[in-house]
C-alpha positions in Angstrom: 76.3 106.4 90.9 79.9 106.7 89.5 80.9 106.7 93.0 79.5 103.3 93.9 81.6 101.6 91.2 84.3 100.4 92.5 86.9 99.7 89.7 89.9 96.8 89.7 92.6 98.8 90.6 95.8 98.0 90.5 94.5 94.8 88.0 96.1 92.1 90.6 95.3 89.4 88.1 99.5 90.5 86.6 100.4 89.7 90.4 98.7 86.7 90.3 100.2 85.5 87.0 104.4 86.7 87.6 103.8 84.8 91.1 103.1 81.9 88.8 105.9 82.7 86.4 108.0 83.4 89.2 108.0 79.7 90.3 109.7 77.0 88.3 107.5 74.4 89.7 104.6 75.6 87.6 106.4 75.9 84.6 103.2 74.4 82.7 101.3 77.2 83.6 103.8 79.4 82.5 102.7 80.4 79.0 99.5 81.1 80.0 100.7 83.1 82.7 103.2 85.0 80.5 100.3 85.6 78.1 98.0 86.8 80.7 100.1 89.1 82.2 101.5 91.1 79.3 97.7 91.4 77.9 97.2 93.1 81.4 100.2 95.5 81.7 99.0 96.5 77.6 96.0 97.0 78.8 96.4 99.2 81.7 99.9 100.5 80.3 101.6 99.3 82.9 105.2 100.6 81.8 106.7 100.9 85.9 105.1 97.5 86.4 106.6 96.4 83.4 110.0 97.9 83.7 110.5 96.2 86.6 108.9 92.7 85.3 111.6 93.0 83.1 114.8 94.8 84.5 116.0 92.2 86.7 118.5 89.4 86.5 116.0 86.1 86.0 113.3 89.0 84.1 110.1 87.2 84.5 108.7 89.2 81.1 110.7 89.3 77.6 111.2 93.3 77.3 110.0 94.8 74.8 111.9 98.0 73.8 109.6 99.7 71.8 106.5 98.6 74.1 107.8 100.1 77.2 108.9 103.1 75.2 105.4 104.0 73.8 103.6 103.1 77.1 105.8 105.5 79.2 104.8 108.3 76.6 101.5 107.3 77.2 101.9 107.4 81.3 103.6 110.6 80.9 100.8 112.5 78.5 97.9 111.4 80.9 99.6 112.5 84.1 100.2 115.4 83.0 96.7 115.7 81.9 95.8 114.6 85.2 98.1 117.0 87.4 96.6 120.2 85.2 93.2 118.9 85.9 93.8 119.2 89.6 95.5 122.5 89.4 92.6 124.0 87.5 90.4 122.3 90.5 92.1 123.7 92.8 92.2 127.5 91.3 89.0 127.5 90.4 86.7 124.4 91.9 85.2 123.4 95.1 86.1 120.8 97.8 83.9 117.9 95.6 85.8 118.5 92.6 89.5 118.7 93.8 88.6 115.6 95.5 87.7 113.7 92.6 90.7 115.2 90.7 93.0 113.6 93.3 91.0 110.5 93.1 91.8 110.0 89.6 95.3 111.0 89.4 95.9 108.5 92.6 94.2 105.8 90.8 95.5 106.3 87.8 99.5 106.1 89.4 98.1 102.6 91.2 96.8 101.6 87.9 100.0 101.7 85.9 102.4 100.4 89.0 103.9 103.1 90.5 103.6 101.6 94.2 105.2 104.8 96.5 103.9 107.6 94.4 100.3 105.3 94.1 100.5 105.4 98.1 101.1 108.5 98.7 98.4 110.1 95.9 95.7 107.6 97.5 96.3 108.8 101.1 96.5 112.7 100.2 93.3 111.9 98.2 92.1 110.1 101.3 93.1 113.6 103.4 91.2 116.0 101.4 87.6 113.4 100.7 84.9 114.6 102.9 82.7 111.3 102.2 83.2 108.7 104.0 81.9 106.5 101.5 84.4 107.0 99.4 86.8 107.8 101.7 86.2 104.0 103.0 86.8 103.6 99.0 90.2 105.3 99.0 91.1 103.1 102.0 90.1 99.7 100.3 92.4 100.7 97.4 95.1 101.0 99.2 94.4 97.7 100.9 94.5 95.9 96.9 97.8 98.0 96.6 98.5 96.2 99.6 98.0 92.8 98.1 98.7 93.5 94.9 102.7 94.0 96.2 102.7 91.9 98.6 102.8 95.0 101.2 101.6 93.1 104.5 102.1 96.6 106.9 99.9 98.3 104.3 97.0 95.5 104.3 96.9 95.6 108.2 96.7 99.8 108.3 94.2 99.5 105.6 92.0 96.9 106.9 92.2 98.3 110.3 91.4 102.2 109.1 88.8 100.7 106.7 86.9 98.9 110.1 86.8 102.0 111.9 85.5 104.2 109.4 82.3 101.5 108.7 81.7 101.5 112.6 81.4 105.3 111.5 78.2 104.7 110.0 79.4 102.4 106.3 76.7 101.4 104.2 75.6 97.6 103.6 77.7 97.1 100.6 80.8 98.4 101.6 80.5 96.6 104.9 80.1 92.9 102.8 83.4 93.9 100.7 85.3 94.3 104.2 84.3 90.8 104.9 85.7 89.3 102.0 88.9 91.5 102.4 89.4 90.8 105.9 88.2 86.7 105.3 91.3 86.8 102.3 94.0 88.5 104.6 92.6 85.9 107.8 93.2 82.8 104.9 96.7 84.6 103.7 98.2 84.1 107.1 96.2 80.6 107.9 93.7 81.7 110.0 91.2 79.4 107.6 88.5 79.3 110.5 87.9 83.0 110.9 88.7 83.9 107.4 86.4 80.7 106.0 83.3 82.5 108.6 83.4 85.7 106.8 83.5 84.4 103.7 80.7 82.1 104.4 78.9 85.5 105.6 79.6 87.3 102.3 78.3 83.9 100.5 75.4 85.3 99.4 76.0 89.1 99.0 79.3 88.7 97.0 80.2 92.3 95.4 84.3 92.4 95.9 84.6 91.9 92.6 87.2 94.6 92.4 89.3 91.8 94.3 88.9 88.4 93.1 86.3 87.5 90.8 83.1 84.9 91.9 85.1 81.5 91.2 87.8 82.1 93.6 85.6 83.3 95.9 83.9 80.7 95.5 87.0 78.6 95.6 87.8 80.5 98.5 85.5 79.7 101.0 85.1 75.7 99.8 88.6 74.8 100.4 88.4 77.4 103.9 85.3 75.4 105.0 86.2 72.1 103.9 89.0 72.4 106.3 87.1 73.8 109.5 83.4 72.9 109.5 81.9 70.1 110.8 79.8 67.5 109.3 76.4 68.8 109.6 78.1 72.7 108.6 79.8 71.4 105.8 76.5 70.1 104.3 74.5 73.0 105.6 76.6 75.7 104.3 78.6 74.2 101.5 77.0 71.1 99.9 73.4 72.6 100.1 74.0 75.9 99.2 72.6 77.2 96.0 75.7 79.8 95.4 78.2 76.9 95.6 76.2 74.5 93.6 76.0 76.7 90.6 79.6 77.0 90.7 80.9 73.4 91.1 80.5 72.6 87.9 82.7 74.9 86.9 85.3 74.0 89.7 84.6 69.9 90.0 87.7 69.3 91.8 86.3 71.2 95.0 83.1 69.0 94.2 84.8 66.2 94.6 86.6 67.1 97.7 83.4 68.1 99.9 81.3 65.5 98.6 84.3 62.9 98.8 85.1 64.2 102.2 80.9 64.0 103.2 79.8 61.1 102.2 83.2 59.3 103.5 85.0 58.2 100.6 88.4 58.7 101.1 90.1 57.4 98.5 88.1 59.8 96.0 89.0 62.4 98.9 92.3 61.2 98.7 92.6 61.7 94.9 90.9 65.3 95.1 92.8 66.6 97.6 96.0 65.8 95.5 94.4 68.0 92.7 93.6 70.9 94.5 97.0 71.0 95.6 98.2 71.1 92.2 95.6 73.1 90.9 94.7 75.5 93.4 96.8 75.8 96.1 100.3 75.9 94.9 99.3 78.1 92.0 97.8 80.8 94.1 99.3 83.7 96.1 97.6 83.5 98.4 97.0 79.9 99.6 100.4 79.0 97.8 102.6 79.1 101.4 100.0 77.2 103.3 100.0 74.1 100.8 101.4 71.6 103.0 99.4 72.6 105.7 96.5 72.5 104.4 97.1 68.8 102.8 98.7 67.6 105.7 95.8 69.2 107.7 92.7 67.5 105.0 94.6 64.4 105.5 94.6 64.5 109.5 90.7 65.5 109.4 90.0 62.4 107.0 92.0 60.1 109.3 89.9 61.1 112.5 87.3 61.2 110.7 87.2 57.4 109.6 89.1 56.4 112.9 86.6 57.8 115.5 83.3 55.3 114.0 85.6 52.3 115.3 87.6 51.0 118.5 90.3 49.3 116.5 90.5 48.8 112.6 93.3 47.1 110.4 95.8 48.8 108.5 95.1 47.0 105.2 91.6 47.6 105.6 92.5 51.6 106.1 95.2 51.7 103.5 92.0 50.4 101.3 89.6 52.7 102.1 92.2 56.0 100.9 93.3 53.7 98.2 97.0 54.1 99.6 99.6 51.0 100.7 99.7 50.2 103.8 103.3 50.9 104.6 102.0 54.6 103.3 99.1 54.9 105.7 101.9 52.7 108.7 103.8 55.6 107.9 101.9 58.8 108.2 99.9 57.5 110.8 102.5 56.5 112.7 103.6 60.8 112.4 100.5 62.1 113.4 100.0 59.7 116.4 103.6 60.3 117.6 102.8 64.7 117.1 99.0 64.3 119.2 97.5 64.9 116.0 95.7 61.7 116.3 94.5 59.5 119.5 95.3 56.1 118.5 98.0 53.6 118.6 99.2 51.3 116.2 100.1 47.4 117.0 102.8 46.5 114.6 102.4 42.6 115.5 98.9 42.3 114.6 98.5 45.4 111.9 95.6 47.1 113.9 95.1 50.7 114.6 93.5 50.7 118.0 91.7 54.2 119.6 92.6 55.5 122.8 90.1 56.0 125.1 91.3 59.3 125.6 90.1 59.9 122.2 88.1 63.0 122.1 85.5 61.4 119.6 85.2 58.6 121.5 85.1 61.2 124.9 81.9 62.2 123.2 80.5 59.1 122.2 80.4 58.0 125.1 78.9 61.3 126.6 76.3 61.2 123.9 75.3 57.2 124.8 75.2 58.2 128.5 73.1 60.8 128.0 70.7 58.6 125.9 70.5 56.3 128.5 69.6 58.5 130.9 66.9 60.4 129.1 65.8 56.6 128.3 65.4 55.9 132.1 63.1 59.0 132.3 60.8 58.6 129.3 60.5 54.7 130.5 59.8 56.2 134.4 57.3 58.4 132.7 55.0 56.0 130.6 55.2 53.6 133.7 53.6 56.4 136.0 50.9 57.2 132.8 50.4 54.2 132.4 49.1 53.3 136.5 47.4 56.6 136.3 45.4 55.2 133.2 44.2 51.6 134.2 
């Protein structure tokens, strides 16, 4: 059973918290984030992490002379531990236990921060494992060691090496935590759509705790579906499902954005949105560079949304429904018409927004009231030849 627990190495929650210290912009975050991160790098005596935290010009860290000291004699003691642990395996052991010796010592260098030496230890480990279970393992750390510095080549290797090994006959489990590594890389590099669909797939299995923990899962796959899903998804597979629900209230602000979004009050959409920028996106690593898309996107959606149940509609009465002015709403409207984004037009002399008929909501209106019509005909066709038949 030891095997099957798979344990949160490197810690990326100290990535997660000097990205935030690393930006001025969330300087009120910061002495959380600085509290945070120390209690990890104490924890998992992270003395090359912390060396470096520290060493540079704008030091994200205050060093700590005698900390760094005492945790390097520490490193030093239990790799050397480590390194005569695998020599006795390998005088005197078989292939199961030099395995596991190489295991530890590569875990335990990805542990403390030692990124190249980490790498190397996890695929020589990776080399001499005859399981592919944990092989698959070995290959999934070295995906977090991926994330956890930022190492894009390494993520794609490992994700790629770690989807051919669970064609090769991976179990249930493992093939769930794939999902929700390959649905966090697809986010990472905006592919919200793909990403948001495994995710959604992993909804109810979620084990990767080793990666992120439930809430930003959770978080996760909300602010991916929001984004992509249609109206009847959305409520489907986010508003009714049981997983999410029991979440929300411990994340309202996504609440408030599906609901808002739902049930087509924008201007609480409006004010949402605004907060999960602040207190989601920009915070995070990994949704952090897509900020502005991702608003700009929510916006767009909530736009075509309201615009596509009407031919023409006023500008004050839009800048009231998102509880914006109206030279706001003139304004980015007036963008996302002139980019395609949306199909209308705006007449300045009589403040109206006015579809096009080119509209692709309104293409399928109309293809939907067609085909109503015409099933109409045949149902009326129908009873009229019953009906002769029956008097």
């Amino acid at each position: 059973m030891a095997d099957d627990i798979v344990l949160p190495i490197p810690n990326l929650s100290a990535a997660q918290n000097l990205f935030i210290l690393s930006n001025p912009s969330l300087s009120r975050l910061h002495n959380e984030a600085r509290d945070a991160a120390l209690k990890a790098i104490k924890e998992d005596q992270m003395a090359p992490y912390y060396q470096l935290a520290t060493s540079s010009s704008k030091s994200l860290l205050p060093l700590d002379s005698s900390l760094l000291a005492s945790m390097q004699e520490a490193n030093a003691a239990t790799l050397k531990s480590l390194d005569e642990a695998l020599e006795s395996a390998t005088a005197t052991e078989g292939e199961s236990e030099i395995s596991d010796a190489l295991k530890a010592r590569a875990n335990f260098l990805a542990r403390i921060g030692e990124k190249d030496k980490a790498i190397e230890a996890q695929k020589l480990a990776l080399e001499k494992t005859p399981g592919l279970g944990s092989r698959i393992d070995i290959v999934l750390t070295l995906v977090r060691i991926g994330y956890f510095w930022n190492d894009e080549s390494l993520v794609v290797w490992g994700l790629d090496k770690a989807e051919k090994l669970i064609e090769e006959g991976g179990d249930w489990d493992r093939r769930n935590r794939l999902k929700v590594y390959q649905g966090q890389h697809l986010i990472s590099n905006r592919q919200f759509k793909r990403g948001g669909e495994l995710l959604l797939d992993a909804l109810s299995t979620f084990t990767a705790s080793e990666l992120l923990n439930y809430n930003e899962f959770i978080s996760l796959t909300v602010i991916a579906g929001a984004l992509t899903l249609g109206r009847v998804d959305l409520k489907k597979k986010l508003i009714n499902s049981p997983e999410v629900n029991q979440t929300l209230p411990e994340l309202p602000v996504l609440g408030d954005l599906v609901k808002n979004l739902y049930e087509c009050h924008y201007d609480k959409f409006f004010r949402a949105l605004a907060l999960v920028e602040q207190n989601l996106l920009l915070p995070s690593r990994t949704l952090s560079p897509h900020a502005r898309f991702y608003v700009r996107e929510m916006r767009i959606l909530a736009y075509a949304q309201l615009l596509e149940s009407y031919r023409s509609l006023t500008l004050e009465s839009l800048a009231q429904a998102f509880g914006v002015s109206v030279d706001f709403v003139d304004s980015e409207l007036s963008r996302f018409i002139s980019t395609g984004r949306i199909h209308a037009s705006i007449d300045k002399v009589h403040g109206v927004v006015e579809t096009t008929k080119t509209s692709e909501a309104w293409g399928k209106k109309t293809m939907q009231f067609e085909q109503v019509i015409r099933q109409g005909d045949i149902l009326l066709n129908e009873v009229q030849r019953l009906s002769k038949v029956l008097y």
